[in-house]
C-alpha positions as CSV (number, residue, x, y, z in Angstrom):
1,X,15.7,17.0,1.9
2,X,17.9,16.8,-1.2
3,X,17.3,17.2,-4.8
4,X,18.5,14.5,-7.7
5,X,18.1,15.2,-10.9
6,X,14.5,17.7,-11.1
7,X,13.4,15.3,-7.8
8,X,13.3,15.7,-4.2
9,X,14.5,12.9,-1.4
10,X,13.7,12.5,1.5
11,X,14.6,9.6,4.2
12,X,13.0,9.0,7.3
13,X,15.1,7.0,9.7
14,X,13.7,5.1,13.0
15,X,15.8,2.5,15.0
16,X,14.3,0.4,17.8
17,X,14.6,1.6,21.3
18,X,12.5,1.1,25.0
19,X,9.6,2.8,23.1
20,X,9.6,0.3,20.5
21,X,10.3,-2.8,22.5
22,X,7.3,-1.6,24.9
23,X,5.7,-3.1,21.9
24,X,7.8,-4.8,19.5
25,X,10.2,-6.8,21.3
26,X,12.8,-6.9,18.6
27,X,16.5,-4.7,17.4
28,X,15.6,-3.3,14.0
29,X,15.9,-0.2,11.8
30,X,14.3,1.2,9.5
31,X,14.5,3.4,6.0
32,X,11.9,5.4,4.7
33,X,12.8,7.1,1.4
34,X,10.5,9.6,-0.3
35,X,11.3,10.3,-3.9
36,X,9.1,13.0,-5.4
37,X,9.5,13.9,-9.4
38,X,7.3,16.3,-11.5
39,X,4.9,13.0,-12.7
40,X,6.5,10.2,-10.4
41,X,6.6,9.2,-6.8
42,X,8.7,6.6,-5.6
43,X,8.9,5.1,-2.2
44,X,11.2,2.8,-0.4
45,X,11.1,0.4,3.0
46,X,14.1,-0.4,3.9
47,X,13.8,-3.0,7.4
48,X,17.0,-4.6,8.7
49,X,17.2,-6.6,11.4
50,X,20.0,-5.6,13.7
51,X,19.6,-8.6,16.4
52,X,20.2,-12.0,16.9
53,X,16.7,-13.3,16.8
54,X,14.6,-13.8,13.4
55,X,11.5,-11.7,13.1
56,X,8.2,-11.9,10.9
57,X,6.4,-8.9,9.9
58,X,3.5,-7.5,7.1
59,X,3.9,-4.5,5.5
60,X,1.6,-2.3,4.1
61,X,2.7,1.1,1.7
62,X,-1.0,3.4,2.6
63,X,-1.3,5.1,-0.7
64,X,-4.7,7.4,-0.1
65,X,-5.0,8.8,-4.2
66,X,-7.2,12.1,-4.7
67,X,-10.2,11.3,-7.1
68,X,-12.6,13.9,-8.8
69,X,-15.4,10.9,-8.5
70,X,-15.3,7.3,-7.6
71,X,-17.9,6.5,-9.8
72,X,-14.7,6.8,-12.6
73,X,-12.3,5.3,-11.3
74,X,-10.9,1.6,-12.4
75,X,-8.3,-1.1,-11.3
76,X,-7.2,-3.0,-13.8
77,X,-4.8,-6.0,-14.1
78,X,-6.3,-7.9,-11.4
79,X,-8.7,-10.5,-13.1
80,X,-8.1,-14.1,-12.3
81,X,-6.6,-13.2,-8.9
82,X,-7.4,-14.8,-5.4
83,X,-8.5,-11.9,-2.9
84,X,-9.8,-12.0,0.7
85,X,-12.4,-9.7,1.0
86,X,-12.2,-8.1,4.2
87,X,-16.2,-6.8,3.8
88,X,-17.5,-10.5,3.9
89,X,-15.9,-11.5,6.9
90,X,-12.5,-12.4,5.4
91,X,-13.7,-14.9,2.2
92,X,-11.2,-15.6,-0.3
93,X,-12.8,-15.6,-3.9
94,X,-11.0,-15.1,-7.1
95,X,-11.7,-11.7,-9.3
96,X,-13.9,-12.4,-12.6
97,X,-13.8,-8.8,-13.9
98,X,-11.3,-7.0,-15.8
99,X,-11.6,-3.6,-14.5
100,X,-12.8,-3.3,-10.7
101,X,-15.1,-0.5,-10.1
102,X,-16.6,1.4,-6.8
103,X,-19.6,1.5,-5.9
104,X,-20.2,0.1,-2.2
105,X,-17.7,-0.4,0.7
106,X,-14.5,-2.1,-0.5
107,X,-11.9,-3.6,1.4
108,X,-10.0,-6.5,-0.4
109,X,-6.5,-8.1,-0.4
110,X,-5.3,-9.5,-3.5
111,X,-2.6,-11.8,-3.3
112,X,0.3,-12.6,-5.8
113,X,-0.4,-9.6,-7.9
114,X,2.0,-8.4,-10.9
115,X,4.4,-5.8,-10.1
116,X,2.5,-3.6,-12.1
117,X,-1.0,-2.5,-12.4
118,X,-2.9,0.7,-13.4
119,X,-5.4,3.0,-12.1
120,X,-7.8,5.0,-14.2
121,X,-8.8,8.0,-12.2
122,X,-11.3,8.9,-14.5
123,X,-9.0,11.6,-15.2
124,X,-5.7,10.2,-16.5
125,X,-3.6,6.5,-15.9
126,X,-2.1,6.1,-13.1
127,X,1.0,3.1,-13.6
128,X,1.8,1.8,-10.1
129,X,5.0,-1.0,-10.1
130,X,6.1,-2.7,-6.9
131,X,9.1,-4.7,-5.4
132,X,8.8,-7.2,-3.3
133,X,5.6,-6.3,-2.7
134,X,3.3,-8.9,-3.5
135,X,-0.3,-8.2,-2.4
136,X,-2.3,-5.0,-3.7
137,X,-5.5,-3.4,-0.8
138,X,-8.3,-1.5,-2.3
139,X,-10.2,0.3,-0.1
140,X,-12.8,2.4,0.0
141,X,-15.2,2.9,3.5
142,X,-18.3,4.3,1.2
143,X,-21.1,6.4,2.9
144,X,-21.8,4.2,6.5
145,X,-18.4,4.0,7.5
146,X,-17.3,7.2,6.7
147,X,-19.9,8.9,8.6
148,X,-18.5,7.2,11.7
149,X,-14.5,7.6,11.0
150,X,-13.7,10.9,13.0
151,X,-11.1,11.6,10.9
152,X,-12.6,10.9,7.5
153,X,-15.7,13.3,6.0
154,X,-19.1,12.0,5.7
155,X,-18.9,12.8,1.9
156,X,-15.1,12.2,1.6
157,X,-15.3,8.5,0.0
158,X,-16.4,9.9,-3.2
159,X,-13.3,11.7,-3.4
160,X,-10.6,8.8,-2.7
161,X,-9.2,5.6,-3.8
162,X,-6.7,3.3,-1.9
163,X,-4.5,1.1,-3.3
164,X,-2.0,0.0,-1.3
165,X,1.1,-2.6,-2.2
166,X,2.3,-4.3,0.3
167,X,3.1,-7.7,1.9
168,X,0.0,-9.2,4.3
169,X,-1.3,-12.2,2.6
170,X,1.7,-13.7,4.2
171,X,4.4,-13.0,7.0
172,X,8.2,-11.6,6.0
173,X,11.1,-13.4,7.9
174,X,14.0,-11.5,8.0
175,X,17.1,-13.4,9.7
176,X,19.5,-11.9,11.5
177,X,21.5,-9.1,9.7
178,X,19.4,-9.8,6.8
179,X,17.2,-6.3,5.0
180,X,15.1,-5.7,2.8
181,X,13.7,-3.6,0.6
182,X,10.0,-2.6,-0.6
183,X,9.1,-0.6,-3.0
184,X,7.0,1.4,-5.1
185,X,6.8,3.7,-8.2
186,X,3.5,5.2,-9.1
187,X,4.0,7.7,-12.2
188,X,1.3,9.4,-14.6
């Protein structure tokens, strides 16, 4: 850990190995960087590919955000946007409203989003922007769902919000010696 300017880093680092290739048959590494300011956090993927073979991959940046109540909280910038909604069996529909709400189980993928969007917590505005990064997940299991997750509380979902950027609409090829980064900034 190392602190920049009032922030603290942090870099994860994993490289494939037998472990890896027990499952992912391919020579990669890896770059997690963890960037944590007094209003900000920043995070960055970093995936090279070290082989000689080309490689697809999705990738999904799991942002679980703390709520007071669920019943406040709002996504904007999302209107007019295809989405698969994971709840209906995977339909693709396009978002009429301007700010999406919670109020049942959620679990959509919005494709081609902007690189920014905001968050109203009900509390204050959260401003998350993303790099090549171009599909937003909101999620949310609501009461059924969370009663049978194991790790999750019965009464947890009316105390979180997920929305992850990331890149699952569509498959990544990275080339040989080709990276990439993906990244996020969410700041208050």
């Amino acid at each position: 850990m190392r602190k920049i300017d009032d922030k603290l880093r942090v870099v994860l680092f994993l490289k494939d190995d037998e472990e890896t290739h027990a499952l992912w048959n391919y020579n990669f590494e890896l770059e997690y960087e963890i960037i944590l300011g007094v209003k900000t956090l920043e995070t960055n993927l970093i995936v090279k590919n070290i082989g000689t073979d080309e490689f697809d991959f999705t990738a999904l940046l799991h942002t679980y955000l703390k709520v007071d109540d669920i019943g406040k909280v709002s996504i904007n910038d999302l209107k007019g946007l295809n989405y698969i909604d994971k709840v209906k069996n995977g339909i693709s529909e396009t978002e009429s409203r301007e700010a999406i709400t919670i109020d049942q189980e959620f679990d959509r993928i919005y494709k081609s989003t902007n690189d920014t969007i905001s968050i109203n917590s009900g509390d204050e505005i959260l401003t998350m922007t993303k790099y090549n990064l171009p599909d937003i997940v909101i999620w949310n299991p609501w009461i059924e769902k969370s009663k049978k997750m194991s790790d999750f509380d019965d009464e947890e979902y009316k105390r979180m919000i997920c929305v992850e950027a990331g890149r699952v609409s569509t498959k990544l090829i990275l080339k040989s010696n080709e990276k990439i980064t993906l990244a996020q900034k969410i700041q208050v």
